[in-house]
PQR file with spaces between the fields and no chain letter, atoms N, CA, C, O and H, PARSE charges and radii, in Angstrom:
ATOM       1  N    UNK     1      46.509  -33.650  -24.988 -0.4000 1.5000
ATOM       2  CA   UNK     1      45.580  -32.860  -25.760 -0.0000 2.0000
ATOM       3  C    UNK     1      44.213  -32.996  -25.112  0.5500 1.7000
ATOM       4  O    UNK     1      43.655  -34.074  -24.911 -0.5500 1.4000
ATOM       5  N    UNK     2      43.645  -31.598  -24.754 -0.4000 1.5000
ATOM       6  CA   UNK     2      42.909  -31.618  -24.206 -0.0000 2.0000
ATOM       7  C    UNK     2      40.761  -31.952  -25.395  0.5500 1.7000
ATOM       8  O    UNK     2      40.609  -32.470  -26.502 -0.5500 1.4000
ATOM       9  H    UNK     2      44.099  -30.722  -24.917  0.4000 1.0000
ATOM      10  N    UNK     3      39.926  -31.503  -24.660 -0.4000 1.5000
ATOM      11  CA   UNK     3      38.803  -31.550  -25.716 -0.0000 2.0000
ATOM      12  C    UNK     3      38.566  -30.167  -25.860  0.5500 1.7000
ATOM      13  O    UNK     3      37.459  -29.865  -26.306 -0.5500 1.4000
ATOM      14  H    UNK     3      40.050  -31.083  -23.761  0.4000 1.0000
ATOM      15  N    UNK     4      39.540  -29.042  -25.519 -0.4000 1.5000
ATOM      16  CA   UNK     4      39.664  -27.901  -25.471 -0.0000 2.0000
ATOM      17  C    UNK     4      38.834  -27.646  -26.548  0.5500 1.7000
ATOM      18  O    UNK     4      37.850  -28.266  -26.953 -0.5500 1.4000
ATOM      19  H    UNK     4      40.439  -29.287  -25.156  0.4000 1.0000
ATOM      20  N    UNK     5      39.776  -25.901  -27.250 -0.4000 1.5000
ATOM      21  CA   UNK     5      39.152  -25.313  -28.295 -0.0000 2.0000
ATOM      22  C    UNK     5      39.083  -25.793  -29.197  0.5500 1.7000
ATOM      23  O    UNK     5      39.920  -26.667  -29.422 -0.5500 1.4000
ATOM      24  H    UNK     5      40.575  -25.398  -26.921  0.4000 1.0000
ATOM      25  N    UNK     6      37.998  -25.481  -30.272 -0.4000 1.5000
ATOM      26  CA   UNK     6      37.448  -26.286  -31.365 -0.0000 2.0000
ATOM      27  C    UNK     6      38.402  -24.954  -32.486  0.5500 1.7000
ATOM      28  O    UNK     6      38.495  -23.755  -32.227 -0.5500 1.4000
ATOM      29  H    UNK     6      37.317  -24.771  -30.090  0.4000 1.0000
ATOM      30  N    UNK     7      39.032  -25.740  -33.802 -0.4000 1.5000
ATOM      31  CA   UNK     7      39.220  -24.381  -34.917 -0.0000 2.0000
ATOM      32  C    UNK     7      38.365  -23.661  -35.511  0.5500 1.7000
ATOM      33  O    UNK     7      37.257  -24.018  -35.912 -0.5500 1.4000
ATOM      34  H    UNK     7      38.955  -26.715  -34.012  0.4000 1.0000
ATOM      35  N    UNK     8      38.739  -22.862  -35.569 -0.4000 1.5000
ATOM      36  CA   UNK     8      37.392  -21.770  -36.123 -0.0000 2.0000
ATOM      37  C    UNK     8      38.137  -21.547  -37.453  0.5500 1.7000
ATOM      38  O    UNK     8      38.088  -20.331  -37.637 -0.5500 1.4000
ATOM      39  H    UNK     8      39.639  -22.572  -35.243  0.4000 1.0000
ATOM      40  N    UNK     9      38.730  -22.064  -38.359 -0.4000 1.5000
ATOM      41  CA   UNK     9      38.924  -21.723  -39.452 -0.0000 2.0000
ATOM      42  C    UNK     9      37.386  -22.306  -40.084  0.5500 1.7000
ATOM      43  O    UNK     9      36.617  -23.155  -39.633 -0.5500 1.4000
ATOM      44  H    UNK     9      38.770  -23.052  -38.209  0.4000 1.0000
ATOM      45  N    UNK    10      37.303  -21.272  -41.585 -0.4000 1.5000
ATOM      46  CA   UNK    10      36.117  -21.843  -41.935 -0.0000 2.0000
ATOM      47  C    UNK    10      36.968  -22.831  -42.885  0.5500 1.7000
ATOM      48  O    UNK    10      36.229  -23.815  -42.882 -0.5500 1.4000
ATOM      49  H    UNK    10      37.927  -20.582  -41.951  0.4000 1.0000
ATOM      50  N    UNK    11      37.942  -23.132  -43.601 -0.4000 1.5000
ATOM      51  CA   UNK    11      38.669  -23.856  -44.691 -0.0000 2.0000
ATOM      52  C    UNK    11      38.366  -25.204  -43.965  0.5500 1.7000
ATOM      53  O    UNK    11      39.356  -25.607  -43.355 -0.5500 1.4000
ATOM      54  H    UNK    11      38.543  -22.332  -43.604  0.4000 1.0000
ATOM      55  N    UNK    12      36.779  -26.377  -43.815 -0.4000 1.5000
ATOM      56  CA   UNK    12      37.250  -27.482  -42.707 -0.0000 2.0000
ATOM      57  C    UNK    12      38.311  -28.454  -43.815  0.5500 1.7000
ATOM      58  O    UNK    12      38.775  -29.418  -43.205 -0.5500 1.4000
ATOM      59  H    UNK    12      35.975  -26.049  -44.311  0.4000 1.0000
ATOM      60  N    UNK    13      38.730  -28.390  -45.162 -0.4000 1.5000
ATOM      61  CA   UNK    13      39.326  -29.219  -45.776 -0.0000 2.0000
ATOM      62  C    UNK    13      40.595  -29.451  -44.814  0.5500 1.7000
ATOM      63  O    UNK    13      40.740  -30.674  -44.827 -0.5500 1.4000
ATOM      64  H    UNK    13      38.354  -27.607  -45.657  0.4000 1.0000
ATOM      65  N    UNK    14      41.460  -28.968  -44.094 -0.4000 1.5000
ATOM      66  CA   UNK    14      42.111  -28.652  -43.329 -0.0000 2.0000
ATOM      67  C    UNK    14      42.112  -29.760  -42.404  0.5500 1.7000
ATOM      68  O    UNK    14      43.200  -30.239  -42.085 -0.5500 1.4000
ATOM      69  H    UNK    14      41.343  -27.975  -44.084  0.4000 1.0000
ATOM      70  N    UNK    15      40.859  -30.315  -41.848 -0.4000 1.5000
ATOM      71  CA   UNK    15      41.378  -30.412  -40.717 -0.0000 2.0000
ATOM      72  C    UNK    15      41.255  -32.335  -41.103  0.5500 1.7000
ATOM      73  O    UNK    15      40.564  -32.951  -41.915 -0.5500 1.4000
ATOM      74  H    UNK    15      39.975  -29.926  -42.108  0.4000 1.0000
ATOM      75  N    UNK    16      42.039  -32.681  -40.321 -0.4000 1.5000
ATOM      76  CA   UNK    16      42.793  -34.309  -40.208 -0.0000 2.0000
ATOM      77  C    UNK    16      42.402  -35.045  -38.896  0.5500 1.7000
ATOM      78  O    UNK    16      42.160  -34.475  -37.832 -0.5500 1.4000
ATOM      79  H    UNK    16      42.601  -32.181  -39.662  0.4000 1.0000
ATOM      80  N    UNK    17      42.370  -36.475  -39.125 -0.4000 1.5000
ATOM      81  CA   UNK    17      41.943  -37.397  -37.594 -0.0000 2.0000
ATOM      82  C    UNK    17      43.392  -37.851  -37.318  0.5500 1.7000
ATOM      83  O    UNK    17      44.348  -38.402  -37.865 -0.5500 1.4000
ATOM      84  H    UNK    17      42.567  -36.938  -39.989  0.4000 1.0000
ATOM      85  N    UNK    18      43.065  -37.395  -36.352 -0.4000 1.5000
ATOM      86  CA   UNK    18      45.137  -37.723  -35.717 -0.0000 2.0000
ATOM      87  C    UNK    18      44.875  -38.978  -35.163  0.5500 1.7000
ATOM      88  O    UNK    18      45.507  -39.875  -35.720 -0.5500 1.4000
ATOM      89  H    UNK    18      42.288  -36.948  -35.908  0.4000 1.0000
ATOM      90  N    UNK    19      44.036  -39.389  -34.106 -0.4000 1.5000
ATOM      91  CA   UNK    19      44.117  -40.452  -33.226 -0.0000 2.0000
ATOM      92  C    UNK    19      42.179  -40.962  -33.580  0.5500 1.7000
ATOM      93  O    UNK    19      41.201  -40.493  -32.998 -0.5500 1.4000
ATOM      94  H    UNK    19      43.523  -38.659  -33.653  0.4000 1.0000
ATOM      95  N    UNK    20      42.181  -41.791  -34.450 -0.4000 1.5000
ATOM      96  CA   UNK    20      40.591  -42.246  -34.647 -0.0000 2.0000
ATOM      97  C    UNK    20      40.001  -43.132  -33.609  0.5500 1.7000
ATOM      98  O    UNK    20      40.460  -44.204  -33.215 -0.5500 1.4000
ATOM      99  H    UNK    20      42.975  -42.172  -34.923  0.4000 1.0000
ATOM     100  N    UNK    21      39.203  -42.686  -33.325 -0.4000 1.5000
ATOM     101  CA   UNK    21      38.703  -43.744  -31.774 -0.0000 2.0000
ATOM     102  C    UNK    21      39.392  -44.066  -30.851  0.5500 1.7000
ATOM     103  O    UNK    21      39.161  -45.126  -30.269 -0.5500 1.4000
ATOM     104  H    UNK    21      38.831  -41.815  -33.645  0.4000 1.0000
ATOM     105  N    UNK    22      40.341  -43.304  -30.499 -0.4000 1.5000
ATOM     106  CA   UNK    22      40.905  -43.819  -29.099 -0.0000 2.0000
ATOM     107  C    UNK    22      41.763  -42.706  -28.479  0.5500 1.7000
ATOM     108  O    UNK    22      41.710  -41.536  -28.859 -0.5500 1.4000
ATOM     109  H    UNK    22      40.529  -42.443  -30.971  0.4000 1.0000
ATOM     110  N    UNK    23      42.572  -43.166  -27.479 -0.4000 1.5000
ATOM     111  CA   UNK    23      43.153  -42.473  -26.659 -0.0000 2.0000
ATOM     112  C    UNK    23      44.236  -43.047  -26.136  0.5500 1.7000
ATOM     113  O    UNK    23      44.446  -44.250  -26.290 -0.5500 1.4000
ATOM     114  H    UNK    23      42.615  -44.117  -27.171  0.4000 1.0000
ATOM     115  N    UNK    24      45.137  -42.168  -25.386 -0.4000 1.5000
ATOM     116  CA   UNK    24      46.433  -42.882  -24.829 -0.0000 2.0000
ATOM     117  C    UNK    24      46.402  -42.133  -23.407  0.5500 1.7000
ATOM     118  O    UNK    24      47.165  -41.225  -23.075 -0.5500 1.4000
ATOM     119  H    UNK    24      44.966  -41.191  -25.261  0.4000 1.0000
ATOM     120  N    UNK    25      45.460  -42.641  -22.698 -0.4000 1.5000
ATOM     121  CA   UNK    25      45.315  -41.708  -21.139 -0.0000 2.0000
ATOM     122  C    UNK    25      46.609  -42.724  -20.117  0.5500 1.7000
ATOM     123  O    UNK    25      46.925  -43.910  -20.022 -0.5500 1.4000
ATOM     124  H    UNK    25      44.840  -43.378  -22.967  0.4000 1.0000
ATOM     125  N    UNK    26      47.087  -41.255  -19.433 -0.4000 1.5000
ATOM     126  CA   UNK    26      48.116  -41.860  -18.369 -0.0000 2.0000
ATOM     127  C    UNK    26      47.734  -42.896  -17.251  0.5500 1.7000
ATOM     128  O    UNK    26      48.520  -43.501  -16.521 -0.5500 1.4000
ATOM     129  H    UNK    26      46.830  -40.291  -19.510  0.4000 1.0000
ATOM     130  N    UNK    27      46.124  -42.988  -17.274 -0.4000 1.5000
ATOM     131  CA   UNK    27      45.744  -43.806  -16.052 -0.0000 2.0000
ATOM     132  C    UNK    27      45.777  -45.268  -16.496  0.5500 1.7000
ATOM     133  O    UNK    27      45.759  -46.244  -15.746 -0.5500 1.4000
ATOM     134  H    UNK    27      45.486  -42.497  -17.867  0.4000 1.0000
ATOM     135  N    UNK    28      45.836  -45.269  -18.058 -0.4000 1.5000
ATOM     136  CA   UNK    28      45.911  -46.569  -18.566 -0.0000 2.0000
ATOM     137  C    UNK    28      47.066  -47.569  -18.824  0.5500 1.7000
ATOM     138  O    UNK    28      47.073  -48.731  -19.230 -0.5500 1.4000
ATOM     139  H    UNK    28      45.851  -44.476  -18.668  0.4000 1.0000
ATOM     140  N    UNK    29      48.392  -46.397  -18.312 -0.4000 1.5000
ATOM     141  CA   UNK    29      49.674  -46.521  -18.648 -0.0000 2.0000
ATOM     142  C    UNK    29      50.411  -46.171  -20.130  0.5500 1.7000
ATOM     143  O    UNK    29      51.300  -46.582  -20.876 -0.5500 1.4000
ATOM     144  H    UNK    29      48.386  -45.452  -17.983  0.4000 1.0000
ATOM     145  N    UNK    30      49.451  -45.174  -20.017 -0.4000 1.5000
ATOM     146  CA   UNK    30      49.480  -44.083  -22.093 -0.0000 2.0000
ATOM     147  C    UNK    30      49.241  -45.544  -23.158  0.5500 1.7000
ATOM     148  O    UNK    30      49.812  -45.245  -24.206 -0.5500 1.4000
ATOM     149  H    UNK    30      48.728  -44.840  -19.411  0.4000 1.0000
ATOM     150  N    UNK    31      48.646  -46.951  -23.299 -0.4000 1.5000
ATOM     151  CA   UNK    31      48.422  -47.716  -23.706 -0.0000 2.0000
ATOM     152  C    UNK    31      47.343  -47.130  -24.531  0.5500 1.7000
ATOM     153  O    UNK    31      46.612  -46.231  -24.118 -0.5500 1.4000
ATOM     154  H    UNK    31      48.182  -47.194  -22.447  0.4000 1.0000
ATOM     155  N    UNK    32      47.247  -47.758  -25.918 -0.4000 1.5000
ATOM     156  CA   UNK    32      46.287  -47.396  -26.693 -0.0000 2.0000
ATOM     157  C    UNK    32      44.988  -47.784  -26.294  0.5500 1.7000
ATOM     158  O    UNK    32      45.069  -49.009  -26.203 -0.5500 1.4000
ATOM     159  H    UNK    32      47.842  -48.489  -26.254  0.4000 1.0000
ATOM     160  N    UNK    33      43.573  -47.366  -25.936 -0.4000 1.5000
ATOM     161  CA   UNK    33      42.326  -47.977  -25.600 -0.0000 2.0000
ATOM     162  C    UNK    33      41.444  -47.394  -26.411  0.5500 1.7000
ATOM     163  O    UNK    33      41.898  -46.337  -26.849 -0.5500 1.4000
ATOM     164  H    UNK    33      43.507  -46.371  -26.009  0.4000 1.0000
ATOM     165  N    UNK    34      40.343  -47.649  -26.804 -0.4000 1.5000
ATOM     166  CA   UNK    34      39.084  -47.507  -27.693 -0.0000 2.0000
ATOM     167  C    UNK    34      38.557  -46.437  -27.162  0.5500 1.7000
ATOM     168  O    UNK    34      38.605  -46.503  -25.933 -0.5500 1.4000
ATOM     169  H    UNK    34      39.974  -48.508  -26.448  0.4000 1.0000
ATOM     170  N    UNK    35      37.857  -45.044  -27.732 -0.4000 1.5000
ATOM     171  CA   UNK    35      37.379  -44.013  -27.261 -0.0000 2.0000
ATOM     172  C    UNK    35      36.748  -43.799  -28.375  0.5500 1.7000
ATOM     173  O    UNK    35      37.288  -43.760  -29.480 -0.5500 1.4000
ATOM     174  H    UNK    35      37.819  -44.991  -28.730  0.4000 1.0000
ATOM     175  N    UNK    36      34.897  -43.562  -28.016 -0.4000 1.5000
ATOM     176  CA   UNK    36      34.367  -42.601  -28.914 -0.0000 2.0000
ATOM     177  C    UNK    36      34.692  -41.266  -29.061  0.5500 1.7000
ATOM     178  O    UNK    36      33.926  -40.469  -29.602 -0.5500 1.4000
ATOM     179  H    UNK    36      34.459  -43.593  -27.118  0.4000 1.0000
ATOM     180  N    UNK    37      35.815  -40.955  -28.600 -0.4000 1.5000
ATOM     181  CA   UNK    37      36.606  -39.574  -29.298 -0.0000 2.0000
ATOM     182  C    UNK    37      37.445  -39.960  -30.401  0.5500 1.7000
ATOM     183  O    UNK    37      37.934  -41.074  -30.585 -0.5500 1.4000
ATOM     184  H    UNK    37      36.437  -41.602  -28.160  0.4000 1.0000
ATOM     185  N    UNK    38      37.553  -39.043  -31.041 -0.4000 1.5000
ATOM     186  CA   UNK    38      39.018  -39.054  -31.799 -0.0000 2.0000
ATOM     187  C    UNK    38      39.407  -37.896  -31.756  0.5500 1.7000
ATOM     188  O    UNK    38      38.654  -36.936  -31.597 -0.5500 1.4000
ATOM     189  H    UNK    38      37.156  -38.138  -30.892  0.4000 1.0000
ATOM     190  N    UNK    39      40.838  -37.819  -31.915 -0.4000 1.5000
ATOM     191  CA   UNK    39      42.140  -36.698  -31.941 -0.0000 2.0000
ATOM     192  C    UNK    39      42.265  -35.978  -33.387  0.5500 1.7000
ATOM     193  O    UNK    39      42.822  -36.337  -34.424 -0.5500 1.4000
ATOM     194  H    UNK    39      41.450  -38.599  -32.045  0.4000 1.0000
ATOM     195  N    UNK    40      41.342  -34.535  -32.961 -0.4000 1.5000
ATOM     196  CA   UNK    40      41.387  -33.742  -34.712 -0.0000 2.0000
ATOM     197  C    UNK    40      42.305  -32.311  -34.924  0.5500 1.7000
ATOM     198  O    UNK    40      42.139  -31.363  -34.156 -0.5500 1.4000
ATOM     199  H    UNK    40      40.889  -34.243  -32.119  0.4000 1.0000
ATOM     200  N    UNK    41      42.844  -32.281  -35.538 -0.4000 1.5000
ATOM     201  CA   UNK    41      43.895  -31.139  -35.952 -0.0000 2.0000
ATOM     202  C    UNK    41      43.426  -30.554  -37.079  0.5500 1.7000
ATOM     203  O    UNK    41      43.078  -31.163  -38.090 -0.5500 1.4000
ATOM     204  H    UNK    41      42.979  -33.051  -36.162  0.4000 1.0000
ATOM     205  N    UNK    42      43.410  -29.464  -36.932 -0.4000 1.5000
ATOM     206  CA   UNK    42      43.557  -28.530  -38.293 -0.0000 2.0000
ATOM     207  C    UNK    42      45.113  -28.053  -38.430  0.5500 1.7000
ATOM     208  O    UNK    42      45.921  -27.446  -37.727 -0.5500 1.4000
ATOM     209  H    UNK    42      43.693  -28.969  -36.110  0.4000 1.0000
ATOM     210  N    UNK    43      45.076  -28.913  -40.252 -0.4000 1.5000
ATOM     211  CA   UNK    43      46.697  -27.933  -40.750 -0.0000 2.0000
ATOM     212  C    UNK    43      46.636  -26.557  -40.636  0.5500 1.7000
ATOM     213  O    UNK    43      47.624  -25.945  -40.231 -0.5500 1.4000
ATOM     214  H    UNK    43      44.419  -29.406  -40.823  0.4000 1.0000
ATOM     215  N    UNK    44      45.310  -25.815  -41.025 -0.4000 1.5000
ATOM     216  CA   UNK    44      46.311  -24.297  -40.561 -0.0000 2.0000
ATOM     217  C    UNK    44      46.486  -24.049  -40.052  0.5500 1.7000
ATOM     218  O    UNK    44      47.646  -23.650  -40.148 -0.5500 1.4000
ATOM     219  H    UNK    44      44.507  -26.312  -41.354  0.4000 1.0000
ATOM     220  N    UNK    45      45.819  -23.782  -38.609 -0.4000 1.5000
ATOM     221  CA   UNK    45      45.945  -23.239  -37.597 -0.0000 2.0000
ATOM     222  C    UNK    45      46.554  -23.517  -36.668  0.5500 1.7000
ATOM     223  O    UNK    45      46.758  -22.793  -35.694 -0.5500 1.4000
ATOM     224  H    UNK    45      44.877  -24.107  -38.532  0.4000 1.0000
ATOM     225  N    UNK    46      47.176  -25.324  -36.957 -0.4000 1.5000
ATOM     226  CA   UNK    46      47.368  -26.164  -36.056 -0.0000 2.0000
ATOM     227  C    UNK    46      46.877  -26.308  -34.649  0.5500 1.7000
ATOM     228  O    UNK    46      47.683  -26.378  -33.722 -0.5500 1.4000
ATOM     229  H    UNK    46      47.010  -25.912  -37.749  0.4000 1.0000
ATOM     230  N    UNK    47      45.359  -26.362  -34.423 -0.4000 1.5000
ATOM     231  CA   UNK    47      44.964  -26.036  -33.052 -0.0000 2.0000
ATOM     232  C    UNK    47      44.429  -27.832  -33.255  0.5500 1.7000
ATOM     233  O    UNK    47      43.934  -28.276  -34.291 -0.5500 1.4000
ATOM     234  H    UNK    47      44.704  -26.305  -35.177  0.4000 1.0000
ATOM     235  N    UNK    48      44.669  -28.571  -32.091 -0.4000 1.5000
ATOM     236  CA   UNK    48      44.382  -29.552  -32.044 -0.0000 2.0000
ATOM     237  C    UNK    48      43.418  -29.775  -30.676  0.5500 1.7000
ATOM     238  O    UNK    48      43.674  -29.378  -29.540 -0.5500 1.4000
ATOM     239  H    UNK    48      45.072  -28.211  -31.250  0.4000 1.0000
ATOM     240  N    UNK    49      42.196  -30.550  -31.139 -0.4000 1.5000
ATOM     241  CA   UNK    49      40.802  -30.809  -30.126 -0.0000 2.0000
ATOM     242  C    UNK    49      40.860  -32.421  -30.098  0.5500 1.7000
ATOM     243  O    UNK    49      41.788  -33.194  -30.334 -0.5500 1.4000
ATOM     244  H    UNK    49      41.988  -30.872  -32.063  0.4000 1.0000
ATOM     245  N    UNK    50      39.459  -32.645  -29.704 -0.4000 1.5000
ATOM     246  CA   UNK    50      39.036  -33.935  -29.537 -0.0000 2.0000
ATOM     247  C    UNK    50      37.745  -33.838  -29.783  0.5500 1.7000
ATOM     248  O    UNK    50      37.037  -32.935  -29.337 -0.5500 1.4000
ATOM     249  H    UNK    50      38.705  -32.017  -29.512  0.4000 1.0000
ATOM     250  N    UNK    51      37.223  -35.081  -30.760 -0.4000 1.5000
ATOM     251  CA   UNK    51      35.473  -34.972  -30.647 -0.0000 2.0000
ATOM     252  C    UNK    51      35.150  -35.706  -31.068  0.5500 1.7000
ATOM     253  O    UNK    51      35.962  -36.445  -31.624 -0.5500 1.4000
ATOM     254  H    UNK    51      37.798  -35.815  -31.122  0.4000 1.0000
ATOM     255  N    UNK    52      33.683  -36.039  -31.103 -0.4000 1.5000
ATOM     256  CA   UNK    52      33.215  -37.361  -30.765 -0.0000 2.0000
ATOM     257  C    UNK    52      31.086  -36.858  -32.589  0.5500 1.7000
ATOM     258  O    UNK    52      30.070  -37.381  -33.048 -0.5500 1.4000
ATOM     259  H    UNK    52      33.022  -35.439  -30.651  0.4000 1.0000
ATOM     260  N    UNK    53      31.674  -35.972  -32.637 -0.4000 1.5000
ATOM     261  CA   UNK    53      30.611  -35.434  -33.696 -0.0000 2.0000
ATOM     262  C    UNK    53      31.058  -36.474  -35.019  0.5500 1.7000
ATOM     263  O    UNK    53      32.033  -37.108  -35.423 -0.5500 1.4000
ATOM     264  H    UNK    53      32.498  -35.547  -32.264  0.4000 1.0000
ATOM     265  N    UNK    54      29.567  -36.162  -35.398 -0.4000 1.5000
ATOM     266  CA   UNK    54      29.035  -36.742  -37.003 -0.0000 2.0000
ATOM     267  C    UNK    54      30.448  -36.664  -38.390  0.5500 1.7000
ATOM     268  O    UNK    54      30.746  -37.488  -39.254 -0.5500 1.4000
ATOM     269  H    UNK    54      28.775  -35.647  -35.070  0.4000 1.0000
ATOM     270  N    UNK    55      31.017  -35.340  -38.068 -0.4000 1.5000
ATOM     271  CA   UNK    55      31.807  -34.636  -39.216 -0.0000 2.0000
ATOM     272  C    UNK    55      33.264  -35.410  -38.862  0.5500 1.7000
ATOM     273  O    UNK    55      34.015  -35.441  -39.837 -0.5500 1.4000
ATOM     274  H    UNK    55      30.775  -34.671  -37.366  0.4000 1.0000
ATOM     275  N    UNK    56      33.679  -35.899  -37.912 -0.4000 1.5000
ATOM     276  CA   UNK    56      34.359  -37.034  -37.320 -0.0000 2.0000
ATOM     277  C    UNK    56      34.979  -38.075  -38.667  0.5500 1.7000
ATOM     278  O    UNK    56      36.091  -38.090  -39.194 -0.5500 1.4000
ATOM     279  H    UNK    56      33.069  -35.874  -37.120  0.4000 1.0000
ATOM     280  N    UNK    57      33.525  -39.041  -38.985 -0.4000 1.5000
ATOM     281  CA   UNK    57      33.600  -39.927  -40.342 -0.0000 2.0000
ATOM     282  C    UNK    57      33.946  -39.408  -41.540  0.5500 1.7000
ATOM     283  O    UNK    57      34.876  -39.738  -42.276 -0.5500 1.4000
ATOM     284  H    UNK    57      32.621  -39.029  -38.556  0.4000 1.0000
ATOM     285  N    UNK    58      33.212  -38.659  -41.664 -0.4000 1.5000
ATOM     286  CA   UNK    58      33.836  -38.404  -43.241 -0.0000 2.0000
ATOM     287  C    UNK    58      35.286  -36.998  -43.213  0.5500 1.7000
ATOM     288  O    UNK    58      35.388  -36.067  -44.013 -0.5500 1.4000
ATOM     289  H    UNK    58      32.457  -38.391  -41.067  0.4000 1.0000
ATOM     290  N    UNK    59      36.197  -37.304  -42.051 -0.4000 1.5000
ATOM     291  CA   UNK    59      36.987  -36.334  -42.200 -0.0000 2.0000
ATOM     292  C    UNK    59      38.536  -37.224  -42.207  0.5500 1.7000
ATOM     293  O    UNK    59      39.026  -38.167  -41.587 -0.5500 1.4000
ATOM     294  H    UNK    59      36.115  -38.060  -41.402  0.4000 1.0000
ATOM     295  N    UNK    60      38.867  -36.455  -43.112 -0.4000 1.5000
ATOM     296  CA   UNK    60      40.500  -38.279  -43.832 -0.0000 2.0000
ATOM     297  C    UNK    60      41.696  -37.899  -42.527  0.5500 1.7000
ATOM     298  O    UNK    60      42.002  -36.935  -41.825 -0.5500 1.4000
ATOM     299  H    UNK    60      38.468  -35.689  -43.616  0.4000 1.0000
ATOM     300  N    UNK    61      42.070  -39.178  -42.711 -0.4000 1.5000
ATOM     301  CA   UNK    61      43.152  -39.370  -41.528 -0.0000 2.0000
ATOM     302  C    UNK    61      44.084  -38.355  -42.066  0.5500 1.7000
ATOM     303  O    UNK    61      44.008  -37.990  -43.239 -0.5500 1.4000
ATOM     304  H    UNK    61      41.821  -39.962  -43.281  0.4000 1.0000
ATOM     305  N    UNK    62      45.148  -37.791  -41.062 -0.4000 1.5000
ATOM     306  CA   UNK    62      46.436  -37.635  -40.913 -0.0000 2.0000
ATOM     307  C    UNK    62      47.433  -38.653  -42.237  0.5500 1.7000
ATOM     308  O    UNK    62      47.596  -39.872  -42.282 -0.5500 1.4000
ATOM     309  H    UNK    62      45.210  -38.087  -40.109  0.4000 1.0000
ATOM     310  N    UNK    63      47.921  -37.626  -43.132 -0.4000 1.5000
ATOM     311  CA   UNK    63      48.648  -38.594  -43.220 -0.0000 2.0000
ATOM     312  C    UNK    63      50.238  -38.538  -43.014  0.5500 1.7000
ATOM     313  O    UNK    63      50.745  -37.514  -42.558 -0.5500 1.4000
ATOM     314  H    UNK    63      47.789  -36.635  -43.095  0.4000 1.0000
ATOM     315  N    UNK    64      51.209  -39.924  -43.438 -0.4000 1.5000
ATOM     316  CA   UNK    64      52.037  -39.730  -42.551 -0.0000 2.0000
ATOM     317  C    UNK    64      53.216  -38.038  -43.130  0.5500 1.7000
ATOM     318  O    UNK    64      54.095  -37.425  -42.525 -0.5500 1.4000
ATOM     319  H    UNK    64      50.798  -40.756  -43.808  0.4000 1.0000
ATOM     320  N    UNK    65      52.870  -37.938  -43.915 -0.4000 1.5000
ATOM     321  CA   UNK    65      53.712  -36.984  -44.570 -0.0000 2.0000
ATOM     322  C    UNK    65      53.338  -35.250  -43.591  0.5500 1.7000
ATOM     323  O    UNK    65      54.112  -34.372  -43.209 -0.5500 1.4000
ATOM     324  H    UNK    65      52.156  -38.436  -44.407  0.4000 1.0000
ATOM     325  N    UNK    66      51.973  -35.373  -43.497 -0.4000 1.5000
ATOM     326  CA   UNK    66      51.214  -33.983  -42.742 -0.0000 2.0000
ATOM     327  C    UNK    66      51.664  -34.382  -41.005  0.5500 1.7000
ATOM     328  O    UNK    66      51.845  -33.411  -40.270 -0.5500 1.4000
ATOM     329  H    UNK    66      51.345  -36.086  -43.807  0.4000 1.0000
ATOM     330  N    UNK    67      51.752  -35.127  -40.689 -0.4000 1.5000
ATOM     331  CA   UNK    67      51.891  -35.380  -39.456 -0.0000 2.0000
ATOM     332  C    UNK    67      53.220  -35.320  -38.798  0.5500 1.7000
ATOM     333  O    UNK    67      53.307  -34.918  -37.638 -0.5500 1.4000
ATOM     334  H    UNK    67      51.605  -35.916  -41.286  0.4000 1.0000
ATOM     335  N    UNK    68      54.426  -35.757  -39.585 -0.4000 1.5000
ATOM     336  CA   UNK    68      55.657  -35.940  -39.476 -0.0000 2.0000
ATOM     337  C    UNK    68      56.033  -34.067  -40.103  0.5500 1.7000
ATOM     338  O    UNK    68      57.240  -33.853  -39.990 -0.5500 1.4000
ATOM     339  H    UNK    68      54.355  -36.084  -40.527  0.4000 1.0000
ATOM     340  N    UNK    69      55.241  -32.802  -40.692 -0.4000 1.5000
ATOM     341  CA   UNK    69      55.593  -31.910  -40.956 -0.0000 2.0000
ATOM     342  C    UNK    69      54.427  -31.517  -39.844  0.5500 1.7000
ATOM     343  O    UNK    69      53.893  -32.421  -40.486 -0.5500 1.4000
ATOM     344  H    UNK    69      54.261  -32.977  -40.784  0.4000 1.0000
ATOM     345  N    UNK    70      53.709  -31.183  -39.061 -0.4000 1.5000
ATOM     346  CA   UNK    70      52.873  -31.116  -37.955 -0.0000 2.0000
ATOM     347  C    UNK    70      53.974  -31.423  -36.850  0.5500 1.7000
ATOM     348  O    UNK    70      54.344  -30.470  -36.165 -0.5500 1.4000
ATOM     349  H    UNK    70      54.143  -30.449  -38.539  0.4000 1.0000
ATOM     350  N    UNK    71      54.438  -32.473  -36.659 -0.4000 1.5000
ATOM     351  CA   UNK    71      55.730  -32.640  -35.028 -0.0000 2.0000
ATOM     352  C    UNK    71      56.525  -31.354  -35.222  0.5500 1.7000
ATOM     353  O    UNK    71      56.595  -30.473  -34.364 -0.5500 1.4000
ATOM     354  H    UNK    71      54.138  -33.247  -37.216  0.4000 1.0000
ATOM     355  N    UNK    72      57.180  -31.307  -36.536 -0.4000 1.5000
ATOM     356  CA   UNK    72      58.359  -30.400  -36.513 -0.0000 2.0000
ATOM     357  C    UNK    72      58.008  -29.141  -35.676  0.5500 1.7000
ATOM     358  O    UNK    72      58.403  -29.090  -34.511 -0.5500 1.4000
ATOM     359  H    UNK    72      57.123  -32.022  -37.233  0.4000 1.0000
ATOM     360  N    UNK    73      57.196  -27.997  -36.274 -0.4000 1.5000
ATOM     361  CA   UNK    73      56.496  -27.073  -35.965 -0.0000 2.0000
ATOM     362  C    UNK    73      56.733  -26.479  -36.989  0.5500 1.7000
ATOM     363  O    UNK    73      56.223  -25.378  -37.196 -0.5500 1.4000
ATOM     364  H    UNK    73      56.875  -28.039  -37.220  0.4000 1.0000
């Protein structure tokens, strides 16, 4: 997942922290490491970014129920 496109839905209730502060980069051996990014998804649209903004904190994790219906497609 790239830091690609951001969702443009205006609904932000939607959108979830998939991966909070970190990353799983291949140079690290996909090992979990600390990143002022985190991994954000919006349920509707399912377009998934990366970012490192204010709206970050107060936006609720993934949970496991949205995430495990998010893999399926």
């Amino acid at each position: 997942m790239g830091s690609g496109p951001v969702c443009k839905c205006t609904d932000h209730s939607q959108w979830r922290v998939l991966d909070r502060n970190c990353n799983y980069s291949a140079f690290n051996g996909g090992h979990k490491t600390w990143s002022s990014y985190s991994g954000m998804l919006c349920l509707a649209c399912r377009c998934p970014w990366r970012s490192k903004s204010a709206y970050v904190r107060s936006t609720p994790d993934i949970s496991p129920e949205e995430k495990a219906k998010w893999m399926k497609g």
